[in-house]
C-alpha positions, 0 to 999 in steps of 0.5 A: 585394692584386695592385693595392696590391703593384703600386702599390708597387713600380713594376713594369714588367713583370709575370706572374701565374701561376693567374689561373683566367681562360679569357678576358682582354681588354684591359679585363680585363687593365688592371684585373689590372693596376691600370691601370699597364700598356699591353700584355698576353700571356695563356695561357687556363686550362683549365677554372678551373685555370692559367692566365698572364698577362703584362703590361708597358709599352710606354714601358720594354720592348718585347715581341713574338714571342709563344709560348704553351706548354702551360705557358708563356708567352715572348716576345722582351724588348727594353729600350728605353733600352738595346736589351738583349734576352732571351728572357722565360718565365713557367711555371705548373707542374701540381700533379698528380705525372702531369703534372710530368715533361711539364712538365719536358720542356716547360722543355728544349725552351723552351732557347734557342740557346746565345747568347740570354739567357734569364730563366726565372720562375714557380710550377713546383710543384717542387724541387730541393733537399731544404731547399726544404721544412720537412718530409721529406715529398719526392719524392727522383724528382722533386727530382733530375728538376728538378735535372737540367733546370735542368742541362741547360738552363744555368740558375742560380737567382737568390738569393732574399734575404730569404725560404727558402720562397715556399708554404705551406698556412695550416694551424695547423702549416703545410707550407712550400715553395719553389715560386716562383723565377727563373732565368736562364742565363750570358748574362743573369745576366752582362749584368745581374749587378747585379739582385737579388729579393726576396720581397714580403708574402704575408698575402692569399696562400698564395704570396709575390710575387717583385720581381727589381729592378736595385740602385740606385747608381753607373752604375745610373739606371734601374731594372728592376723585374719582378715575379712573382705 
């Protein structure tokens, strides 16, 4: 599934969240990657839970100073035919409720000075609005917890198009969520105020994969295509 979606949308950048895997070497991390990409980033998981990686080509983007979190991977984004640079995150959120207000704490402390642009992205297995969900089973604590963090950081969501929830249980009546998203603060979502993200298909997954792609047109030759799985 992984290497079908990555042949169809060109990605440059990639981030996989829950690969299971407490190793990856760069064999492992060219096949992951359906061999398309040169360079990797990878936070181990503990025990068979969790676990990030991150995977990009060298021609497109450069990507360096690498910090690996309890939660997180992010490095310093570079994009080579116009030397823009950013700070790039990917998260894995836990599942467990004991865990998730340390997570959120862990996304406050990754906040960059306010000049830096930064794009935040991944599963953070939380919400922040009652209508991420297609039932009332919430938690109004945790809702408001991660509303507050995105706050505090300066974030905004960038619009998923053309799908409500990113999860769901595969029951016959199915619990959905909106777990999966992209953030990013004023400074990057100005500089790139003509990307967009869409949802790709999730029929070989419980979670659907995100493309956050630059719109073609006028003034826009090329593309960057960054996907999240």
């Amino acid at each position: 599934m992984v290497h079908e979606t990555l042949r169809i949308t060109q990605a440059q950048v990639v981030c996989l969240q829950e690969t299971k895997l407490q190793q990856i070497d760069s064999a492992l991390a060219s096949f992951l990657g359906a061999y398309r990409f040169d360079k990797f980033f990878y936070k181990p998981a503990r025990g068979t839970n969790g676990g990030i990686l991150m995977l990009w080509k060298d021609s497109f983007v450069e990507l360096q100073n690498c910090k690996i979190g309890r939660y997180s991977v992010s490095a310093d984004a570079t994009i080579r035919h116009c030397a823009t640079s950013f700070k790039l995150t990917t998260v894995y959120g836990p599942s467990h409720a004991a865990e998730k207000e340390i997570f959120m704490r862990h996304i406050r402390n990754l906040k960059p000075a306010d000049d830096t642009k930064w794009l935040l992205l991944g599963d953070f297995n939380l919400m922040y609005e009652a209508r991420d969900k297609n039932n009332n089973n919430l938690n109004l604590r945790l809702i408001r917890q991660f509303r507050n963090t995105i706050n505090r950081c300066e974030l905004k969501e960038i619009h998923l198009q053309n799908r409500k929830y990113t999860w769901s249980n595969e029951r016959r009546y199915p619990t959905l969520v909106r777990l999966d998203r992209v953030f990013c603060n004023q400074s990057w979502g100005l500089h790139f105020e003509n990307h967009a993200l869409h949802a790709l298909s999730s029929s070989h997954s419980d979670h659907c994969p995100l493309l956050l792609y630059k719109q073609e047109g006028p003034r826009r030759p090329t593309p960057f295509r960054f996907e999240n799985i």
